[in-house]
Backbone as CSV, one residue per row, in Angstrom:
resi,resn,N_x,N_y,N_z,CA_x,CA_y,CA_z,C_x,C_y,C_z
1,UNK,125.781,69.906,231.906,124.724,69.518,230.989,125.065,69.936,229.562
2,UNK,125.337,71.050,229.558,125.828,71.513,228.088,127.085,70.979,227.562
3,UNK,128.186,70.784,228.470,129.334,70.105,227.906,128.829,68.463,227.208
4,UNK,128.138,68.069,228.225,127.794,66.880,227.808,126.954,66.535,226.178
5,UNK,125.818,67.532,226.343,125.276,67.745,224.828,126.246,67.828,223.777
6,UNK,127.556,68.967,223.867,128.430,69.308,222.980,129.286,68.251,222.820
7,UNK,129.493,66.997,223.230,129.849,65.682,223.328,129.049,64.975,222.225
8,UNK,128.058,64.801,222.756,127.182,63.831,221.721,126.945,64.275,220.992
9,UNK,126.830,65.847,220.368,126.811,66.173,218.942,128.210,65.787,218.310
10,UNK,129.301,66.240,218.689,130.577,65.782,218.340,129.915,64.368,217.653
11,UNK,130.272,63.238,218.837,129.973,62.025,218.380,129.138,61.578,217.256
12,UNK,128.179,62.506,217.097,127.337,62.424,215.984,127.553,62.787,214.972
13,UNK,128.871,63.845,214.770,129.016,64.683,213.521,130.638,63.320,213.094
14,UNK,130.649,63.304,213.842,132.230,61.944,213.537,131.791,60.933,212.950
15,UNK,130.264,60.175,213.579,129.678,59.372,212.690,129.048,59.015,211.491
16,UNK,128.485,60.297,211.018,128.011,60.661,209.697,129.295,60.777,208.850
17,UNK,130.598,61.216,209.387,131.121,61.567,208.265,132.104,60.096,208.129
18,UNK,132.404,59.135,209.374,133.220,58.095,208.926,131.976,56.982,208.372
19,UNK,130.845,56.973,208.062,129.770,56.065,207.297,129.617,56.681,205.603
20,UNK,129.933,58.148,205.777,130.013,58.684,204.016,131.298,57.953,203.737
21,UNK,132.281,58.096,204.179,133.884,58.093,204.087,133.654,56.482,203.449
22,UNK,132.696,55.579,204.162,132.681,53.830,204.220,132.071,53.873,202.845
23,UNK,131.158,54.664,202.409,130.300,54.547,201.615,130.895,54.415,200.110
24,UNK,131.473,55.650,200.353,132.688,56.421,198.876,133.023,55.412,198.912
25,UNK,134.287,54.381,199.860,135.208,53.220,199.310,134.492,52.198,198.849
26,UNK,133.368,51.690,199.617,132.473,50.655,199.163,132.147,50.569,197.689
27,UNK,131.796,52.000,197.389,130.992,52.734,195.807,132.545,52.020,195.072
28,UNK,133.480,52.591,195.393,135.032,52.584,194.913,135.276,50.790,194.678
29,UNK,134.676,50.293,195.526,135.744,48.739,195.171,134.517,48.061,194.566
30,UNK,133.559,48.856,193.907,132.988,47.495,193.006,132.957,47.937,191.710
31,UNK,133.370,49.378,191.272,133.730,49.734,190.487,135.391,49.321,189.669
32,UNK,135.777,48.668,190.513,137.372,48.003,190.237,136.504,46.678,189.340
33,UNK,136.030,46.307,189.821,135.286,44.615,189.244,134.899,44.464,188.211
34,UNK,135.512,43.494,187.344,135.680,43.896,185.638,134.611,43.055,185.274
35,UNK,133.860,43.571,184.298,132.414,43.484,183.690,132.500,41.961,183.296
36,UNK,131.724,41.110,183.777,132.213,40.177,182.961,130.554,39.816,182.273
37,UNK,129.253,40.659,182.250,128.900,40.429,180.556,128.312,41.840,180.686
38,UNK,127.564,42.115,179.504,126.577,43.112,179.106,125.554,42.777,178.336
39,UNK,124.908,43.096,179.309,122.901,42.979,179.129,122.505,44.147,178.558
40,UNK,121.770,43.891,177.453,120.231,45.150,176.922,119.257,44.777,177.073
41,UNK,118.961,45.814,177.363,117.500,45.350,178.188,116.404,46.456,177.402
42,UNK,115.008,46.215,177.255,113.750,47.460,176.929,113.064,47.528,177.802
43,UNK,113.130,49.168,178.001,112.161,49.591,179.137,110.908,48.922,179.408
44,UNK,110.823,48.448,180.659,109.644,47.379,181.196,110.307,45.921,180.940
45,UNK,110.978,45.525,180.317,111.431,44.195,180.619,112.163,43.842,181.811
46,UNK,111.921,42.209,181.983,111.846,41.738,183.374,113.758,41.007,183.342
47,UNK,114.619,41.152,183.754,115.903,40.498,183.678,116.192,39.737,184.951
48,UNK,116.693,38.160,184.302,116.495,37.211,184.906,118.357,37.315,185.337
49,UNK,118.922,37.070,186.234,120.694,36.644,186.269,120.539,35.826,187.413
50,UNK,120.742,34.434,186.633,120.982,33.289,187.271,122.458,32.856,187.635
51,UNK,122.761,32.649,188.721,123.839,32.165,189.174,124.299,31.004,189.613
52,UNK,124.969,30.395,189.535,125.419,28.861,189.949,125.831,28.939,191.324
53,UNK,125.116,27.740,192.503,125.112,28.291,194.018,124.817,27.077,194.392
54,UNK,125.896,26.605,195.481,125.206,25.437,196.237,125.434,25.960,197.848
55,UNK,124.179,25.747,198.336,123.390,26.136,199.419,124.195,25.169,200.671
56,UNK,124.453,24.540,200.280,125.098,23.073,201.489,126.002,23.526,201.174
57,UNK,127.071,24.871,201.085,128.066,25.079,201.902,128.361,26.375,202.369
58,UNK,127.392,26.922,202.342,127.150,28.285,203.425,127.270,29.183,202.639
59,UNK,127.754,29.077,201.086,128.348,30.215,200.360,126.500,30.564,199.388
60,UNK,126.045,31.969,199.287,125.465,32.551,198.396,125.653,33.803,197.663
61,UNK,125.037,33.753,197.290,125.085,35.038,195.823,124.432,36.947,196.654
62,UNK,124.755,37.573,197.111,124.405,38.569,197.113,124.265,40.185,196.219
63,UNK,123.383,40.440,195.900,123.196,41.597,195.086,124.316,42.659,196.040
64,UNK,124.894,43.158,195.808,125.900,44.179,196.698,126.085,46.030,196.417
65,UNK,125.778,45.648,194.592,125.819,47.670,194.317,125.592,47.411,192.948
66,UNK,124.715,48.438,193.187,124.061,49.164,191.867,124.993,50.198,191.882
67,UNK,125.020,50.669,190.373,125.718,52.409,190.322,124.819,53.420,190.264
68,UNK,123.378,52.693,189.736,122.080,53.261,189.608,120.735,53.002,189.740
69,UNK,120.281,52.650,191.091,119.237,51.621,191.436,118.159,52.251,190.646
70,UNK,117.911,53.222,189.887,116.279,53.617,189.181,116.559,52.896,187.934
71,UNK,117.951,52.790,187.301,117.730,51.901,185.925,117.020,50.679,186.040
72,UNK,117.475,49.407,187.212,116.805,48.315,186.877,116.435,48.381,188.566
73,UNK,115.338,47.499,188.796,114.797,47.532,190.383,114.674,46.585,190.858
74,UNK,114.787,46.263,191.835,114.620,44.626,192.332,113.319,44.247,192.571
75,UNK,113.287,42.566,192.116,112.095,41.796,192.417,112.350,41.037,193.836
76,UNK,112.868,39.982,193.141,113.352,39.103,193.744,114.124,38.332,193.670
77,UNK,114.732,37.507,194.747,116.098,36.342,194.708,115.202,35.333,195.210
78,UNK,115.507,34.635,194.297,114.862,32.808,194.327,116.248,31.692,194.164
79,UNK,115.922,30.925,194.994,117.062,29.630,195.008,116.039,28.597,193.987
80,UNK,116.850,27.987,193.552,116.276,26.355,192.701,117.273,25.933,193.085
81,UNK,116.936,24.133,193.655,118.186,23.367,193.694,118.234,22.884,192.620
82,UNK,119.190,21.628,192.700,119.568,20.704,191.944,118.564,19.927,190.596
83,UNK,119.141,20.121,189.780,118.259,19.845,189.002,117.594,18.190,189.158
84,UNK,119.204,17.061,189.602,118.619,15.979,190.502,118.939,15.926,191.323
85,UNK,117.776,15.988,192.671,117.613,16.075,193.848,118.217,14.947,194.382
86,UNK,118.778,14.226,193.806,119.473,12.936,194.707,120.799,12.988,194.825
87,UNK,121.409,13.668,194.003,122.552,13.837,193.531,123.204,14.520,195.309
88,UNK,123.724,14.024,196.108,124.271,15.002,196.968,125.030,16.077,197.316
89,UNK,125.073,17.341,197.590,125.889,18.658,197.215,125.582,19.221,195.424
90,UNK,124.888,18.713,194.814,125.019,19.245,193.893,124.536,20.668,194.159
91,UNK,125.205,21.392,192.330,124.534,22.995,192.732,123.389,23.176,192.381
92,UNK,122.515,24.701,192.783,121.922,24.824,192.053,121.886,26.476,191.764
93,UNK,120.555,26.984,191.923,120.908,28.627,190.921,120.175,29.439,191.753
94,UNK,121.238,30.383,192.268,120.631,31.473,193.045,119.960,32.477,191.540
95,UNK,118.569,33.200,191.609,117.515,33.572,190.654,117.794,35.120,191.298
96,UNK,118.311,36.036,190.666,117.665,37.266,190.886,117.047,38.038,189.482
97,UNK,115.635,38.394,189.865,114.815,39.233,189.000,114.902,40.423,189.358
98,UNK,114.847,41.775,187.987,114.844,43.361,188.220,114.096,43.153,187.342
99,UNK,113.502,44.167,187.336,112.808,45.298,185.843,113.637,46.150,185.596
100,UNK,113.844,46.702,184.121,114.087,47.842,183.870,113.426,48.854,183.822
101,UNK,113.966,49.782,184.853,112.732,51.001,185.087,112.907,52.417,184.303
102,UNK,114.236,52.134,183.852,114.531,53.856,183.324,115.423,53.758,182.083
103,UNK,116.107,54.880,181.382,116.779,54.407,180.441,117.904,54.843,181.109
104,UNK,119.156,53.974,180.732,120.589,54.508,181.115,121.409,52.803,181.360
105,UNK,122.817,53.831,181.954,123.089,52.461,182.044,123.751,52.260,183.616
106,UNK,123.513,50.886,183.897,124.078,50.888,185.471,124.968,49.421,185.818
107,UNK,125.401,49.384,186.562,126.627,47.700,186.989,125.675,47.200,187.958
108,UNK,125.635,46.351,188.126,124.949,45.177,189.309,126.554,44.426,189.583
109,UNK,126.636,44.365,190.750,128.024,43.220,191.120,127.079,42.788,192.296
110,UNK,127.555,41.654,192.063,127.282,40.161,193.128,128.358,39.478,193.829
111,UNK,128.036,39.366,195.025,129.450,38.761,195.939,128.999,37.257,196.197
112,UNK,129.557,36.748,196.007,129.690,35.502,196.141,130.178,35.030,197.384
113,UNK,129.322,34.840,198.620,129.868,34.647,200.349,129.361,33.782,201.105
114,UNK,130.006,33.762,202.165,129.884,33.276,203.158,129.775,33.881,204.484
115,UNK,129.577,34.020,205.293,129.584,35.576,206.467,130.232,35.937,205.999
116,UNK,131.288,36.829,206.386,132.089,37.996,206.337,133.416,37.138,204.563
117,UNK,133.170,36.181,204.355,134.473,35.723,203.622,134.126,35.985,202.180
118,UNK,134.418,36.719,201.181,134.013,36.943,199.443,134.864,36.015,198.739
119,UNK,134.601,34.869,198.032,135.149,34.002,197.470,135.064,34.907,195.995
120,UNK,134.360,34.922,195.043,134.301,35.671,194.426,133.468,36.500,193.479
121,UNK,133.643,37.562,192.531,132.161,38.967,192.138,132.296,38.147,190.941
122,UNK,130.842,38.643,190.570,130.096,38.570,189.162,130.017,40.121,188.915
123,UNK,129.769,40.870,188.151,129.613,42.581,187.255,128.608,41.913,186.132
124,UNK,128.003,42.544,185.823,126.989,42.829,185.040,126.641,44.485,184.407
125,UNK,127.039,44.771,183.359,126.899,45.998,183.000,125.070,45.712,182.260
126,UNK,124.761,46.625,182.996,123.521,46.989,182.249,122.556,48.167,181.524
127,UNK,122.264,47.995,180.309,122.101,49.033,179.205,120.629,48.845,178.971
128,UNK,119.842,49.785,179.267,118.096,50.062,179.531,117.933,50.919,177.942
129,UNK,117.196,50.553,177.048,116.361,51.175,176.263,115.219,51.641,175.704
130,UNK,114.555,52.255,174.968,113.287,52.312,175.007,112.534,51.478,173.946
């Protein structure tokens, strides 16, 4: 009985530390991802980052890492299609809304996917003021 307990704590102490270990690299590879704009923002304003996304082919926009989720906070992700709906496959705009909640500054990167496949990131550096 006791060997067995001293088992599953094992197992448990191996798991916490290879999910930190996942965590650090995760933190690590979106920090490689080169800024491609910079937003200012004033404390309490609402920031809109619209993305170009067509839905008819499995690929969307995912929010993926903050460096500092209290600077800006999430609302929401809204799709709009096509601006003409007849047009077939056209794109349209994956919508994500934050507030800025704090002052400082933090990265938003967005993966651009499909299940498991990253075609490619958006970075967003973002700068909160008062």
């Amino acid at each position: 009985m006791k060997k067995g307990l001293g088992i599953l704590v094992i197992i448990g102490i191996i798991a916490v530390m290879l999910t930190s270990c996942k965590t650090k690299k995760y933190a690590a590879k979106y920090r490689e991802v080169p800024v491609d704009e910079e937003i200012t923002v004033k404390l309490g304003d609402t920031l809109k980052i619209e993305l170009v996304s067509n839905i008819t082919t499995g690929y969307t926009w995912e929010d993926v890492y903050y460096s500092n989720r209290k600077i800006v906070k999430f609302v929401e992700k809204k799709y709009t299609g096509p601006t003409n709906p007849k047009m077939m496959g056209a794109s349209g705009k994956d919508i994500f809304t934050f507030v800025a909640g704090k002052e400082g500054q933090t990265n938003l990167t967005f993966e651009y996917k499909k299940a498991e496949t990253v075609d490619k990131y958006k970075n967003y550096k973002i700068t909160c003021t008062k």
